[in-house]
N, C-alpha and C positions, 0 to 999 in steps of 0.2 A: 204815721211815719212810714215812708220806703220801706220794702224790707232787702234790704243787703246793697252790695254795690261793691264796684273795685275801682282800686287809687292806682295807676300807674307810673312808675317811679322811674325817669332817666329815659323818656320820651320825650322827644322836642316836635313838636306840631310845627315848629318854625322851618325845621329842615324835611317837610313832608310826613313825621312821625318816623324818624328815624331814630332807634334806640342809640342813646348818647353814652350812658351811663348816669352815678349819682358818684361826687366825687366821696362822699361821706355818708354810704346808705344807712347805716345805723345812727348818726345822730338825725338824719332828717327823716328818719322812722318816728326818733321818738319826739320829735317838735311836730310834726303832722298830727301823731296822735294824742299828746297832750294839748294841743291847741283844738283838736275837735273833740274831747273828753270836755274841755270847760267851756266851748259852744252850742254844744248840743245838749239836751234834757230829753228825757232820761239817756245818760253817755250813752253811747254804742261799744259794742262788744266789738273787737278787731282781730283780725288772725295776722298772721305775716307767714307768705308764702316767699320762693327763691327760684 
């Protein structure tokens, strides 16, 4: 398994990778990470940085 990686959150590749924003960063923190807790084996450990 990789070891670590970063998820960036309110980047749009569409508009060149111009930070967009997230209109909801907390709920789409925790549907990111509960959606990759019950895909992955063994879960990964996750930080949330700002």
């Amino acid at each position: 398994m990789p070891q670590g990686g970063t998820v960036l959150l309110g980047v749009s590749q569409r508009q060149n990778f111009a930070v967009t924003g997230v209109d909801s960063p907390n709920d789409l923190i925790q549907a990111v990470t509960s959606q990759t807790r019950e895909s992955i084996i063994p879960a990964p450990v996750s930080t949330r940085t700002r």
